[in-house]
Phi, psi and omega in degrees: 000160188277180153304333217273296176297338163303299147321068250263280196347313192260028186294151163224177196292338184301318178313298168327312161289322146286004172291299174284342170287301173292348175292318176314316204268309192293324209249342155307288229290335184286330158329258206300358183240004167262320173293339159313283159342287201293312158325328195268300186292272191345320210259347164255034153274318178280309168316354199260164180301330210253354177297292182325305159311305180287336168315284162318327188277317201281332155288329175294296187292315159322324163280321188298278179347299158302315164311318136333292191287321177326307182312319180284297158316332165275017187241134173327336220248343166292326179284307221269342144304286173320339212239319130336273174314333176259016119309331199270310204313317198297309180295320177292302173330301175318299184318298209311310186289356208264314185276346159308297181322318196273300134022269167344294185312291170339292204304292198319303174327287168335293177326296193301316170317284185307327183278001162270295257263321179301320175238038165273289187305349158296304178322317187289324180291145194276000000 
């Protein structure tokens, strides 16, 4: 190696730019040598029994599940949930409107209240 290169101080850009071209290229190649890696270990994880097994329990358990909800979606008790819920929708939908009225009502009462008490206080003034 030169002085030149030895020397940080004494750097020229040419240098420099090959400094950063091998890091670039050391750090592709540690890239490509982890994914190597991560490919390898994957694929003897997936070969292994306990991969096997849990694969099976996750299939298993996955089927029970569909089946299940199949089973309910075909059973009187999904309509009859549905039928339930568009009561409750109805019954609420009722409350909402009863208490919008009373509401109203309130507020139309209040108004008026103030507008005798407005026009108590006119009268009384001399």
């Amino acid at each position: 190696m030169s002085e030149k290169t030895k020397d940080p101080d004494n750097m020229t850009g040419k240098d420099e730019q090959d400094q950063i071209n091998d890091l670039f290229e050391k750090t592709k190649k540690f890239a490509d040598q982890a994914e190597e890696y991560a490919a390898k270990a994957s694929a003897k994880i997936k070969e292994s029994e306990a991969y096997e097994k849990l694969s099976s329990a996750l299939k298993k358990a996955s089927d029970f599940m569909d089946e299940k909800s199949e089973e309910f979606n075909k059973s009187d008790l999904a309509e009859k949930l549905d039928v339930l819920k568009d009561k409750a929708v109805k019954e609420t939908d009722k409350y909402i409107n009863k208490a919008k009225k009373a509401g109203q009502e309130m507020a139309d009462d209040i108004d008026e209240a103030i507008d005798s008490l407005k026009e108590k206080g006119r009268k009384n003034k001399p």
